[in-house]
LUMDRENDO-151342 format. One record per residue: residue number from 1; x, y, z of N, C-alpha, C in turn. Coordinates in Angstrom, 3 decimals, always signed. Each point is the difference from the previous one (the first is absolute). Example, Ala and Ser with C-alpha at 12.3 -4.5 7.8 and 13.67 -1.06 7.14 Angstrom:
2
+-----+----------+----------+----------+----------+----------+----------+----------+----------+----------+
| pos |     n_c1 |     n_c2 |     n_c3 |    ca_c1 |    ca_c2 |    ca_c3 |     c_c1 |     c_c2 |     c_c3 |
+-----+----------+----------+----------+----------+----------+----------+----------+----------+----------+
|   1 |  +13.190 |   -5.690 |   +7.800 |   -0.890 |   +1.190 |   +0.000 |   +0.900 |   +1.200 |   +0.000 |
|   2 |   -0.350 |   +1.050 |   -0.720 |   +0.820 |   +1.190 |   +0.060 |   -0.770 |   +1.090 |   +0.730 |
+-----+----------+----------+----------+----------+----------+----------+----------+----------+----------+
***
This chain:
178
+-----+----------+----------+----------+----------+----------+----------+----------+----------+----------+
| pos |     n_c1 |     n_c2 |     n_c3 |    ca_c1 |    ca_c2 |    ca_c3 |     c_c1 |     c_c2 |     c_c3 |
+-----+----------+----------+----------+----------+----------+----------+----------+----------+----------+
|   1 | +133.059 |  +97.593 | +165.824 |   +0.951 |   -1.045 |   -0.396 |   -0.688 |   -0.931 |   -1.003 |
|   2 |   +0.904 |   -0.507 |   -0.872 |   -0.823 |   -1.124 |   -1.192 |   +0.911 |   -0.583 |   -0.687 |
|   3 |   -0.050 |   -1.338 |   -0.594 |   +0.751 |   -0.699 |   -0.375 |   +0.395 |   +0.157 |   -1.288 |
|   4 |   +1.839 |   -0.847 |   +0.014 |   +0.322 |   -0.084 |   -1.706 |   +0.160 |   -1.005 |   +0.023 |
|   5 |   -0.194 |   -1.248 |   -0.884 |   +0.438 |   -1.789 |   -0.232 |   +1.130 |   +0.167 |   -0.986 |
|   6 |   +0.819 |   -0.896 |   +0.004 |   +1.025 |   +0.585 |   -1.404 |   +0.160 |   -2.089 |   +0.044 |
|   7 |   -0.094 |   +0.320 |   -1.700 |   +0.418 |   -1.538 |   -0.048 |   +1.059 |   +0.066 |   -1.150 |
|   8 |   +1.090 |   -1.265 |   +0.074 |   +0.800 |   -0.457 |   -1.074 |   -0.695 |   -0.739 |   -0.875 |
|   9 |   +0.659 |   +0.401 |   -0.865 |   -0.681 |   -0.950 |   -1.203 |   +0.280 |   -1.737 |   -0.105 |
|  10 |   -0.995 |   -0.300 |   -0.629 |   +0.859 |   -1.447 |   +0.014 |   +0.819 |   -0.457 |   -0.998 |
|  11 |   +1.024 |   -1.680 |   +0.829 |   +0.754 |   +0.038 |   -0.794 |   +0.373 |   +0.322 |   -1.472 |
|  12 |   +1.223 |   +0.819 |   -0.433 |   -0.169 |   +0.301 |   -0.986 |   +1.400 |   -1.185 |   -0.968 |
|  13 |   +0.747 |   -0.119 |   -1.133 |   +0.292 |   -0.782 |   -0.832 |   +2.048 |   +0.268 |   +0.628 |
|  14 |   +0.126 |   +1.171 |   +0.554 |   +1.116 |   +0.584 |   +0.346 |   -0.256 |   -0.490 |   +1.116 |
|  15 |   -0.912 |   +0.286 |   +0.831 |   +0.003 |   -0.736 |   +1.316 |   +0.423 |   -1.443 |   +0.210 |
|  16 |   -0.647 |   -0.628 |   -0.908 |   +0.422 |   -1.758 |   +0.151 |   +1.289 |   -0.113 |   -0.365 |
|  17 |   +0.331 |   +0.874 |   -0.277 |   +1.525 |   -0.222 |   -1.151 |   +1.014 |   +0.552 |   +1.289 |
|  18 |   -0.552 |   +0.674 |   +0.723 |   +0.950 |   +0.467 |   +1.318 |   +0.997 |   +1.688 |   -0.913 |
|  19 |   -0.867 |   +0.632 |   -1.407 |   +1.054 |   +0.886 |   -0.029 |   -1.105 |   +1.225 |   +0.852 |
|  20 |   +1.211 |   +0.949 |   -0.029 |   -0.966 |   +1.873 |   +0.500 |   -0.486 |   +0.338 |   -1.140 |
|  21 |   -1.476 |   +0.406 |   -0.114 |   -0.427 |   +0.054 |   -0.656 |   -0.962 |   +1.573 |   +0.351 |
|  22 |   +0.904 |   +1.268 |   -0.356 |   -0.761 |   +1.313 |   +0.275 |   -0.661 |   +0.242 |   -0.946 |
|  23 |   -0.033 |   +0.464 |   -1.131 |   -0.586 |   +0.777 |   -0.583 |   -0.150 |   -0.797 |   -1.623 |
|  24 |   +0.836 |   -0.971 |   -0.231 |   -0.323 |   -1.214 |   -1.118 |   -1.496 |   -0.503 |   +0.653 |
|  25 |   -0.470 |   -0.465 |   -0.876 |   -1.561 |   -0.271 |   -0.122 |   -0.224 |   -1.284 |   -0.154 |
|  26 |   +0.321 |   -1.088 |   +0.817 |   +0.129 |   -1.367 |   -0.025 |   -1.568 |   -0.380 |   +0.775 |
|  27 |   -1.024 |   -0.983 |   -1.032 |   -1.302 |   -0.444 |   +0.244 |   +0.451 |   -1.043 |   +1.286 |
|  28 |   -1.777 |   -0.081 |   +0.256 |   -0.310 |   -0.593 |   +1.257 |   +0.632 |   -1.390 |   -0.653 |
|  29 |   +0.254 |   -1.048 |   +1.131 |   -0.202 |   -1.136 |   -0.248 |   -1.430 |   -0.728 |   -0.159 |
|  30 |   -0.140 |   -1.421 |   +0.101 |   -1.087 |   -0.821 |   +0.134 |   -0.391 |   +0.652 |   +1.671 |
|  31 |   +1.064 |   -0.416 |   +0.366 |   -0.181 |   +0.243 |   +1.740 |   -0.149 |   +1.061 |   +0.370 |
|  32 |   +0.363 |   +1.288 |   -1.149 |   -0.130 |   +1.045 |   +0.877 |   -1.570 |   +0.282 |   -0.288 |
|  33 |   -0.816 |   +0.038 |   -1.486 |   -0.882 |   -0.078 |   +0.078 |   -1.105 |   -0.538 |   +0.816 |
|  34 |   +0.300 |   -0.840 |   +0.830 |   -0.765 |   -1.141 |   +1.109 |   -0.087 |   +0.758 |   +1.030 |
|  35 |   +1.450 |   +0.733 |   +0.447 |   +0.006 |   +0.703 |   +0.841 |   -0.775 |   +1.488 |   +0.066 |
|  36 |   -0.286 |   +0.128 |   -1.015 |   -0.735 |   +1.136 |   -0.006 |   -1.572 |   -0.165 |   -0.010 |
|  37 |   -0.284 |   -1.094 |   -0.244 |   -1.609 |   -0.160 |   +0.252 |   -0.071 |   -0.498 |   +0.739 |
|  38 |   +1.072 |   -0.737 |   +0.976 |   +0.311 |   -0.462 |   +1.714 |   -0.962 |   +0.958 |   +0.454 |
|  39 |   +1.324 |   +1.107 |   +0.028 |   -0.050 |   +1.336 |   +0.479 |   -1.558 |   +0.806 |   -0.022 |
|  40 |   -0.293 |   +0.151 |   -1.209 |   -1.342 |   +0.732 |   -0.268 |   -0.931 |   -0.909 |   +0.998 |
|  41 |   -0.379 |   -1.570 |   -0.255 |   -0.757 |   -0.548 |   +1.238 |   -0.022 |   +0.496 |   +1.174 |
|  42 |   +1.077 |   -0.141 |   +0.357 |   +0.706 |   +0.073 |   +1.977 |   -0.468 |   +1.805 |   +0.070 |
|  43 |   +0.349 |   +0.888 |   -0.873 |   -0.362 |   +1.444 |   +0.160 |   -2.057 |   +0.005 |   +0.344 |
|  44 |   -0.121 |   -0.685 |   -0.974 |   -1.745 |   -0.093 |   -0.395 |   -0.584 |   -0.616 |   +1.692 |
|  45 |   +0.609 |   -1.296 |   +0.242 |   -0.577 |   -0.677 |   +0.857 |   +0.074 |   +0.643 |   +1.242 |
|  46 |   +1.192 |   +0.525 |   +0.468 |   +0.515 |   +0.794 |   +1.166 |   -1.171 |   +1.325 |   -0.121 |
|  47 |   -0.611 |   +0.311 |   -0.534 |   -0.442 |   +1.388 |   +0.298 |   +0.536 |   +1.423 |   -0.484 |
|  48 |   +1.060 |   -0.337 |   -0.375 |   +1.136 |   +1.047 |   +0.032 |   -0.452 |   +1.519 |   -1.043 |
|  49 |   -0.551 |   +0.921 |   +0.204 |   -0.937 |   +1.146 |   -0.770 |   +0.846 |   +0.696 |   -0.218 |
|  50 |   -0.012 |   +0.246 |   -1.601 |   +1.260 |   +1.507 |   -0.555 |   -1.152 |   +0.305 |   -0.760 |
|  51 |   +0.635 |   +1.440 |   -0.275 |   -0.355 |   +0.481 |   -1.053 |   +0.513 |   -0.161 |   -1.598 |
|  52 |   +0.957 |   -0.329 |   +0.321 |   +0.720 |   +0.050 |   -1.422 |   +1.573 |   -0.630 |   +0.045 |
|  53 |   +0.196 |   -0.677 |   -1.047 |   +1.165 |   -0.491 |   +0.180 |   +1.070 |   +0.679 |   -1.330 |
|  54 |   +0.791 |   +0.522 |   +0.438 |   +1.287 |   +0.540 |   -0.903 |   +1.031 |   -1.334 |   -0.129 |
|  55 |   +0.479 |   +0.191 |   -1.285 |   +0.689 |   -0.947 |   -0.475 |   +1.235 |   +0.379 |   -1.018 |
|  56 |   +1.643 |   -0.391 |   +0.290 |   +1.320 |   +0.636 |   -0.767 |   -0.867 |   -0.734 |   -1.476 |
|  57 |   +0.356 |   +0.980 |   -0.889 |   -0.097 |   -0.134 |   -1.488 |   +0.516 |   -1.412 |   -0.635 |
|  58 |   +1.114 |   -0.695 |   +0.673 |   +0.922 |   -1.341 |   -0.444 |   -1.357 |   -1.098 |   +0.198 |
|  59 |   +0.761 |   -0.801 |   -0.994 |   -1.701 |   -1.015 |   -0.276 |   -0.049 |   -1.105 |   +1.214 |
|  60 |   +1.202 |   -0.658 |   +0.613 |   -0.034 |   -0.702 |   +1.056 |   -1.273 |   +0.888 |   +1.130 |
|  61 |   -0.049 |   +1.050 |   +0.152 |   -0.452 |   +0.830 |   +1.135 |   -1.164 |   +0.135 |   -0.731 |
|  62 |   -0.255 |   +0.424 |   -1.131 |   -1.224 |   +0.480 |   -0.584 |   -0.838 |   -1.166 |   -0.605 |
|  63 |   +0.028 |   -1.356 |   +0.160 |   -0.149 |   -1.226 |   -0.446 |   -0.306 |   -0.642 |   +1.787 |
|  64 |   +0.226 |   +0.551 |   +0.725 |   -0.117 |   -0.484 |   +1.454 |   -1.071 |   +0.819 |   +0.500 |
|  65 |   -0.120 |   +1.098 |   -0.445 |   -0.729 |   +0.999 |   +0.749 |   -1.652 |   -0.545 |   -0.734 |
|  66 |   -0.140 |   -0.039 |   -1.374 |   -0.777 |   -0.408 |   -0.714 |   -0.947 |   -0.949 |   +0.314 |
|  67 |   +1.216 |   -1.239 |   +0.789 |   -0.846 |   -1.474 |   +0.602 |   -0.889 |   +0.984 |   +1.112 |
|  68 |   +0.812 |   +0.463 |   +0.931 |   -0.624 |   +0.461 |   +1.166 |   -1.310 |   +1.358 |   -0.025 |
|  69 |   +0.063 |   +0.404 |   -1.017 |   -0.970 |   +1.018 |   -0.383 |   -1.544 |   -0.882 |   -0.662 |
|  70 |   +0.230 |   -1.041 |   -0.802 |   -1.021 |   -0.993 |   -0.899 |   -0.765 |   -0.592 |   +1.507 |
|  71 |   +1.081 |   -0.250 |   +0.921 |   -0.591 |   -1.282 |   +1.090 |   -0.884 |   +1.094 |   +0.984 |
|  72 |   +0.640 |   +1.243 |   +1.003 |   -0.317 |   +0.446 |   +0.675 |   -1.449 |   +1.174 |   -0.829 |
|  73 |   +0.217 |   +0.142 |   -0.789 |   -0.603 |   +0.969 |   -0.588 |   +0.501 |   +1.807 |   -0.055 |
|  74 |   +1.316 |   +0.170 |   +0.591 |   +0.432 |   +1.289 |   +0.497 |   +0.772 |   +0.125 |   -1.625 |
|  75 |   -0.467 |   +1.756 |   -0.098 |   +0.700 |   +0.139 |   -1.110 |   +1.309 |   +0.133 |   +0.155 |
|  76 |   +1.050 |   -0.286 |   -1.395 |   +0.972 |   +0.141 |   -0.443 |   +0.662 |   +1.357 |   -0.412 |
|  77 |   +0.894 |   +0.590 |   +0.343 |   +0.686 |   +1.460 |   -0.978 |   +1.198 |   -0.316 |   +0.308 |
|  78 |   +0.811 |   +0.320 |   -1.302 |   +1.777 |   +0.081 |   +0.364 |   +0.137 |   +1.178 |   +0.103 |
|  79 |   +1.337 |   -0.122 |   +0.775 |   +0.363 |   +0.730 |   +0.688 |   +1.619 |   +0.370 |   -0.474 |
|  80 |   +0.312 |   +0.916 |   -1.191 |   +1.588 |   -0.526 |   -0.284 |   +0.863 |   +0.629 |   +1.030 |
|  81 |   -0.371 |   +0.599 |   +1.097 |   +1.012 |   -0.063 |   +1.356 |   +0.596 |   -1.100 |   +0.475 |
|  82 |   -1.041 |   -1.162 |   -0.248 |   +0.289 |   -1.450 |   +0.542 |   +0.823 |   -0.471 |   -0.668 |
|  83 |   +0.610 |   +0.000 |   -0.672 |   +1.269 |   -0.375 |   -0.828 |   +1.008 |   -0.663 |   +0.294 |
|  84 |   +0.919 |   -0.988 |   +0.581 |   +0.687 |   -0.625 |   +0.385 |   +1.006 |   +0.848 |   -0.060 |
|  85 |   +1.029 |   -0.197 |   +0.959 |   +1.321 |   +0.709 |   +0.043 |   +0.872 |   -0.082 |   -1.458 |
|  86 |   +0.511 |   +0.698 |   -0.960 |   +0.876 |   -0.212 |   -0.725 |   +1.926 |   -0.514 |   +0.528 |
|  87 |   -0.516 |   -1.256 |   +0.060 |   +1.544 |   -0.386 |   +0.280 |   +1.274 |   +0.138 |   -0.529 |
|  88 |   -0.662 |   +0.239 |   -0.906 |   +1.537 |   +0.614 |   -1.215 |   +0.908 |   -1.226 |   -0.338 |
|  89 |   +0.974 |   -0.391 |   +0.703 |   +1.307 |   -0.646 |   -0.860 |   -0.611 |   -1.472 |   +0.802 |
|  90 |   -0.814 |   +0.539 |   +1.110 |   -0.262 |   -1.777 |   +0.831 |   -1.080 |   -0.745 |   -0.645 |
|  91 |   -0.675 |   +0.812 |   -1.497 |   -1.022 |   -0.785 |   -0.379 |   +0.139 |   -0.764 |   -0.538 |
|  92 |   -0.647 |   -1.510 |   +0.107 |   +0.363 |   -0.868 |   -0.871 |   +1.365 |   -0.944 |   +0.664 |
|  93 |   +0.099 |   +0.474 |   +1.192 |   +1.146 |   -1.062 |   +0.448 |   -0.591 |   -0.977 |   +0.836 |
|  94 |   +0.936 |   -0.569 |   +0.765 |   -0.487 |   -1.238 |   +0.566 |   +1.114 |   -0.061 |   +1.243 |
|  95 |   -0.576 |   -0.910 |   +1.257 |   -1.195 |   -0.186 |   +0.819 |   -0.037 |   +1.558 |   +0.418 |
|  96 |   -1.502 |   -0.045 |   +0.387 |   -0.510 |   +1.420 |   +0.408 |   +0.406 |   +0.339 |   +1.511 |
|  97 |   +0.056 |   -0.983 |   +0.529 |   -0.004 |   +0.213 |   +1.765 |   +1.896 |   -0.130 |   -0.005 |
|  98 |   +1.323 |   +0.474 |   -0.786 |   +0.583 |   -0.070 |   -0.146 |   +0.529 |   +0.884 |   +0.831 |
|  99 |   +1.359 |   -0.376 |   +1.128 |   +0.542 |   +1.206 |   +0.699 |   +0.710 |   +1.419 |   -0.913 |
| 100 |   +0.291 |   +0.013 |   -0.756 |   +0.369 |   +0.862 |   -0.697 |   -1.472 |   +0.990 |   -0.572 |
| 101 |   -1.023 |   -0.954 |   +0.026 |   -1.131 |   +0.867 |   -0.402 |   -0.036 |   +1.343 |   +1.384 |
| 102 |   -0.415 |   -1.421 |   +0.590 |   -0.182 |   +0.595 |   +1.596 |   +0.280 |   +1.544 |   +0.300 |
| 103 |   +1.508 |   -0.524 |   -0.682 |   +0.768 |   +1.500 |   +0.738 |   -0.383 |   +1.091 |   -0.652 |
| 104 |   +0.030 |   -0.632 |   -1.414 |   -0.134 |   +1.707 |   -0.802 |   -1.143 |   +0.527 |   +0.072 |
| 105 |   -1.278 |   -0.720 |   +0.860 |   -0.917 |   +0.600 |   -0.052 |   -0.291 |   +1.341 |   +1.371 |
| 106 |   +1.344 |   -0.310 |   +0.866 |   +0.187 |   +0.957 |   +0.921 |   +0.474 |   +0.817 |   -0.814 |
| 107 |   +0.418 |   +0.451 |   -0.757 |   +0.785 |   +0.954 |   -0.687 |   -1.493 |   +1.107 |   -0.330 |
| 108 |   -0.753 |   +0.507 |   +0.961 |   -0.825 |   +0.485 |   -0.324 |   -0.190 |   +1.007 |   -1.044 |
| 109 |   +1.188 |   +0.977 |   -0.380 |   +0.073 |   +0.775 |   -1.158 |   +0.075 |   -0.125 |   -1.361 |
| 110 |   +0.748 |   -1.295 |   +0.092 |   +0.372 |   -0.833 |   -1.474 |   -0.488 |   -0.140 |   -0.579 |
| 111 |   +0.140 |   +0.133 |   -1.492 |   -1.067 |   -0.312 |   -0.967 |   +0.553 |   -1.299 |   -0.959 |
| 112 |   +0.606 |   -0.836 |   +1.042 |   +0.105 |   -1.342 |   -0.850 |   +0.326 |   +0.047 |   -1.660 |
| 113 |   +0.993 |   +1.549 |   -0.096 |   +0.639 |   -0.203 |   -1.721 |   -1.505 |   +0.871 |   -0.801 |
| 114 |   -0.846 |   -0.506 |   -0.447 |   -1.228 |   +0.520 |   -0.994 |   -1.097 |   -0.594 |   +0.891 |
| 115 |   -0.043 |   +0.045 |   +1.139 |   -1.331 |   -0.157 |   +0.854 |   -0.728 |   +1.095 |   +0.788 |
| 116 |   -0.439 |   -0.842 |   +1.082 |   -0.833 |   +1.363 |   +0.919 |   +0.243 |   +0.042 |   +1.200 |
| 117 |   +0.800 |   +0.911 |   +0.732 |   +0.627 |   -0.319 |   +1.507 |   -1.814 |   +0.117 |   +0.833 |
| 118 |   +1.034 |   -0.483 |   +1.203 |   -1.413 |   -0.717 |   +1.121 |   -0.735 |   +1.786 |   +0.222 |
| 119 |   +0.950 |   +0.961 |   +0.036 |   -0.394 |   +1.538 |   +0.780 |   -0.880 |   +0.216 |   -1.246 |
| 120 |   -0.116 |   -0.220 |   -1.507 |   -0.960 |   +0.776 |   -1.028 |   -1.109 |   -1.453 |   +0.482 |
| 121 |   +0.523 |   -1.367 |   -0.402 |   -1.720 |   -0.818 |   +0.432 |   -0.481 |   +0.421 |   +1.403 |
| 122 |   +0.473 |   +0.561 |   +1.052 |   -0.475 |   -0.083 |   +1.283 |   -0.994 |   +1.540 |   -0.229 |
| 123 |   +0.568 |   +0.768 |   -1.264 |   -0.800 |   +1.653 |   +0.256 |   -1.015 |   -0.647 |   -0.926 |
| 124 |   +0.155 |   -0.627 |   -0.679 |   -1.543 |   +0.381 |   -0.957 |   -1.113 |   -0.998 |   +0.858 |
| 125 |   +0.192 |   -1.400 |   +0.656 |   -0.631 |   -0.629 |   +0.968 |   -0.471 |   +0.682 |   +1.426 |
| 126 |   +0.996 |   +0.644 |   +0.314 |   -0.735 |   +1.074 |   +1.034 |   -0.851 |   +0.943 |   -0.487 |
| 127 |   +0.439 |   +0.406 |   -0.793 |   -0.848 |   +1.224 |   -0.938 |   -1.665 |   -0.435 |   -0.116 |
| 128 |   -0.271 |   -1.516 |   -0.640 |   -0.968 |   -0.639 |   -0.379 |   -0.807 |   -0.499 |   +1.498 |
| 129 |   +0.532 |   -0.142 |   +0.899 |   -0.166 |   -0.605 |   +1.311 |   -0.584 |   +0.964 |   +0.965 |
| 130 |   +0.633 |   +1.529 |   -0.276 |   -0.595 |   +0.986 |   +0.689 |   -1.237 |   +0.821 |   -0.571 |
| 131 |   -0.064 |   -0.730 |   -1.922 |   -1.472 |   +0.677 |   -0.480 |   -1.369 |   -0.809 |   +0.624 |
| 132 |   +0.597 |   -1.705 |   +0.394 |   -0.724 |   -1.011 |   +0.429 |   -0.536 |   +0.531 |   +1.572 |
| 133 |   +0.994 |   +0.181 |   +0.645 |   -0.483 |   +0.563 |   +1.470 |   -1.106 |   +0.514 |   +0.103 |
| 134 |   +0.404 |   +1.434 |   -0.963 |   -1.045 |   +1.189 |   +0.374 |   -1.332 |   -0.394 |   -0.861 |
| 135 |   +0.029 |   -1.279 |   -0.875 |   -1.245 |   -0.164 |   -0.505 |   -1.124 |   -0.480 |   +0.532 |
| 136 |   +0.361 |   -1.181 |   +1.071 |   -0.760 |   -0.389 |   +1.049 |   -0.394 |   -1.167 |   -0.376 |
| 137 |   +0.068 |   -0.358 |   -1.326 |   -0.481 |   -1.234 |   -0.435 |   +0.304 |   -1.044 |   +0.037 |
| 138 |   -0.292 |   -1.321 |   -0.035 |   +1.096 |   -1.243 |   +0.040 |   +0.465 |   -0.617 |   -0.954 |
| 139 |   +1.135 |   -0.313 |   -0.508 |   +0.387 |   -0.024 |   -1.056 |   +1.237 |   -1.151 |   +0.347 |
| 140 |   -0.086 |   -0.942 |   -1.227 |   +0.730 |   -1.576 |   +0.075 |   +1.101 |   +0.327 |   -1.355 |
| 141 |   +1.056 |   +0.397 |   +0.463 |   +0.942 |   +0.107 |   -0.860 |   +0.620 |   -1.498 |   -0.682 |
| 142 |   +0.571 |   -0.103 |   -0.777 |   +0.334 |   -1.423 |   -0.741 |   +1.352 |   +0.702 |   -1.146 |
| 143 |   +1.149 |   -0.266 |   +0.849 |   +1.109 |   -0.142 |   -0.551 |   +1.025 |   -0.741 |   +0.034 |
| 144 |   +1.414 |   +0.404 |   +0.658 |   +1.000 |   -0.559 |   -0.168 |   +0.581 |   +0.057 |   +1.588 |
| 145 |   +1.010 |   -1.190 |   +0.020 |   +0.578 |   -0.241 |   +0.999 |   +0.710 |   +1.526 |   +0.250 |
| 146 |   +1.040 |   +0.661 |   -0.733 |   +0.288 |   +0.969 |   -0.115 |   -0.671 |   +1.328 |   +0.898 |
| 147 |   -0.832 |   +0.196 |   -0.821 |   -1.358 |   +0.599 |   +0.829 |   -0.399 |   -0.512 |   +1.084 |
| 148 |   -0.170 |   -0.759 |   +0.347 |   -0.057 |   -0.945 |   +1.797 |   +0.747 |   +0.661 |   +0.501 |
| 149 |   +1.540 |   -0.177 |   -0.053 |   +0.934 |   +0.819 |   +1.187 |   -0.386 |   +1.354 |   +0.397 |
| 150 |   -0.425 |   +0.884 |   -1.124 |   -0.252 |   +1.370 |   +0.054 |   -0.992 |   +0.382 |   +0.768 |
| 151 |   -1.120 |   -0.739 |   -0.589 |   -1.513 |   -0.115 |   +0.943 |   +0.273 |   -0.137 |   +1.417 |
| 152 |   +0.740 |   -1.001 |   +0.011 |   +0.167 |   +0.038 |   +1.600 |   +0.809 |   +0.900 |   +1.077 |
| 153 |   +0.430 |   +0.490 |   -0.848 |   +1.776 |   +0.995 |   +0.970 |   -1.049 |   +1.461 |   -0.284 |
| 154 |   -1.191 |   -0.126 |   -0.315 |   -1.087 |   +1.211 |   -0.005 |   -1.164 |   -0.254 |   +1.110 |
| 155 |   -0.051 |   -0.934 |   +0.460 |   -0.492 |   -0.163 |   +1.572 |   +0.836 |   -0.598 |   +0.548 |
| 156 |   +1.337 |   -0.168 |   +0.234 |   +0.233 |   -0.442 |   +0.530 |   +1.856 |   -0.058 |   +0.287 |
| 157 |   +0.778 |   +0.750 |   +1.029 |   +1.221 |   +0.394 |   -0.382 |   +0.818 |   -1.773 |   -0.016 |
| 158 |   +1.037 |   +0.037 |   -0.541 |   +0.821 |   -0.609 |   -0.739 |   +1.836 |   -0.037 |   -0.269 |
| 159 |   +0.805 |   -0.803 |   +0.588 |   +1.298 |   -0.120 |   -0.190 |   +0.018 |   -0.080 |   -1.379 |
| 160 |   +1.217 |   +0.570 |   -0.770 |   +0.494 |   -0.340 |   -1.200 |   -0.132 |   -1.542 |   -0.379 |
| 161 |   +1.049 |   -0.520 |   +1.063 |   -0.093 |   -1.624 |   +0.132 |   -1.490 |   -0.386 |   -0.092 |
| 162 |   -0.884 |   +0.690 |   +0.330 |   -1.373 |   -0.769 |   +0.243 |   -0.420 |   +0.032 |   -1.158 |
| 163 |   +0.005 |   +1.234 |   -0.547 |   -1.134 |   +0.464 |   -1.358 |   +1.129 |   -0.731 |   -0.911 |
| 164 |   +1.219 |   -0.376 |   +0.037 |   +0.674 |   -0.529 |   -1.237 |   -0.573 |   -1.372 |   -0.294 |
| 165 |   -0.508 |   -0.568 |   +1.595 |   -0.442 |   -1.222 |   -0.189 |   -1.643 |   -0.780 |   +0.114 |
| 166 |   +0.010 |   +1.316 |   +0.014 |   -2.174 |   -0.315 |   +0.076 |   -0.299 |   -0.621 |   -1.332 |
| 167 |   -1.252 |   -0.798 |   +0.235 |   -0.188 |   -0.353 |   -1.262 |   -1.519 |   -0.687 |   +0.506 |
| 168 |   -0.772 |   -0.270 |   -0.850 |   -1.302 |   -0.374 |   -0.035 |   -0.243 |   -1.150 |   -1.080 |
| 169 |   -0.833 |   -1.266 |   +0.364 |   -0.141 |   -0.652 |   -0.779 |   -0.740 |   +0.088 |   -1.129 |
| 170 |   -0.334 |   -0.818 |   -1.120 |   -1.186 |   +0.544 |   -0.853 |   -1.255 |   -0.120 |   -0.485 |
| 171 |   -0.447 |   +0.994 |   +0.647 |   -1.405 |   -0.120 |   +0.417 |   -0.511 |   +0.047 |   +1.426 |
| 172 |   +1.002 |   +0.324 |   +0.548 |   -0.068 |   +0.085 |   +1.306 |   -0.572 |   +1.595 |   +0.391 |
| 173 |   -1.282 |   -0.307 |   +0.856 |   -0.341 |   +1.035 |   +0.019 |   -0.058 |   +1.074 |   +1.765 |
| 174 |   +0.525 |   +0.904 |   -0.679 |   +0.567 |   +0.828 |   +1.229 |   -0.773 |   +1.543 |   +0.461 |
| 175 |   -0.466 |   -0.004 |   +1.670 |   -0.728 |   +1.142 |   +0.071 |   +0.590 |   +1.087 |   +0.846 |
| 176 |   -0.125 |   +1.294 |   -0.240 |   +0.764 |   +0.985 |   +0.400 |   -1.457 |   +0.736 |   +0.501 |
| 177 |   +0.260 |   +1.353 |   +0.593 |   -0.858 |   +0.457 |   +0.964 |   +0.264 |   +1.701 |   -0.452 |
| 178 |   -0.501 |   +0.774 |   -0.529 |   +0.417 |   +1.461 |   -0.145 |   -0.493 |   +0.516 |   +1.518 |
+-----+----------+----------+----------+----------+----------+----------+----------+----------+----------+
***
């Protein structure tokens, strides 16, 4: 058995703004930057030993992963599996925690118009999750809220209702158990 950490990135410019923000490439804030060398400290100080940290290609995530790679000393590689969900027609709208979001994100097949339904992000994250298993290594992923739900409904079973509404803060860092 051996561990995976998966962290959100910090706040990003869509985040403060309250829109969904999948696959548009909206920078850290002031704060989210803070939060990410929060983060890298609290990883460093805690003890916490990876081997390597993978990071989604989008600069909020790859601008977060960066703080935490400079502070802890663990190298950096992206990872373009990590990719935020393509929301399609919900990108760029506003508020994110919106019941109408909510719902369509049960719509597990949907591809949100020109997006990416939850069943193609959930195969290529499992896909990436089961090369991680059998590697043995420990490894601090740094992506997207998006990616949070998935990560988790992969240790861990899950109501529609639940996984529609999981969510992780940013920078919040979360440990799973292969």
């Amino acid at each position: 058995m051996h561990e995976l950490y998966f962290v959100r990135h910090g706040e990003s410019l869509w985040n403060k703004e309250d829109k969904i923000c999948g696959v548009a490439d909206a920078p850290l804030t002031e704060k989210g930057r803070e939060q990410a060398v929060t983060t890298g400290r609290v990883i460093l100080e805690s003890g916490l030993r990876a081997d390597m940290i993978l990071h989604s290609p989008l600069q909020r995530a790859a601008d977060t992963a960066r703080q935490i790679s400079l502070i802890t000393g663990i190298p950096a590689q992206e990872e373009p599996r990590l990719i935020e969900q393509n929301f399609g027609v919900w990108e760029g709208t506003s508020p994110r925690n919106s019941e109408a979001f909510r719902k369509a994100k049960q719509n597990f097949i949907c591809s949100y118009g020109n997006g990416e339904s939850m069943f193609r992000l959930a195969q290529r994250i499992y896909n990436l999750l089961d090369e991680l298993k059998a590697d043995e290594r420990t490894y601090i992923l740094v992506a997207h809220n998006g990616i949070a739900r998935v990560v988790k409904s992969y240790f861990q079973d899950m109501s529609n209702e639940e996984f529609a509404a999981f969510g992780v803060n940013n920078c919040e860092v979360c440990r799973f158990f292969f």
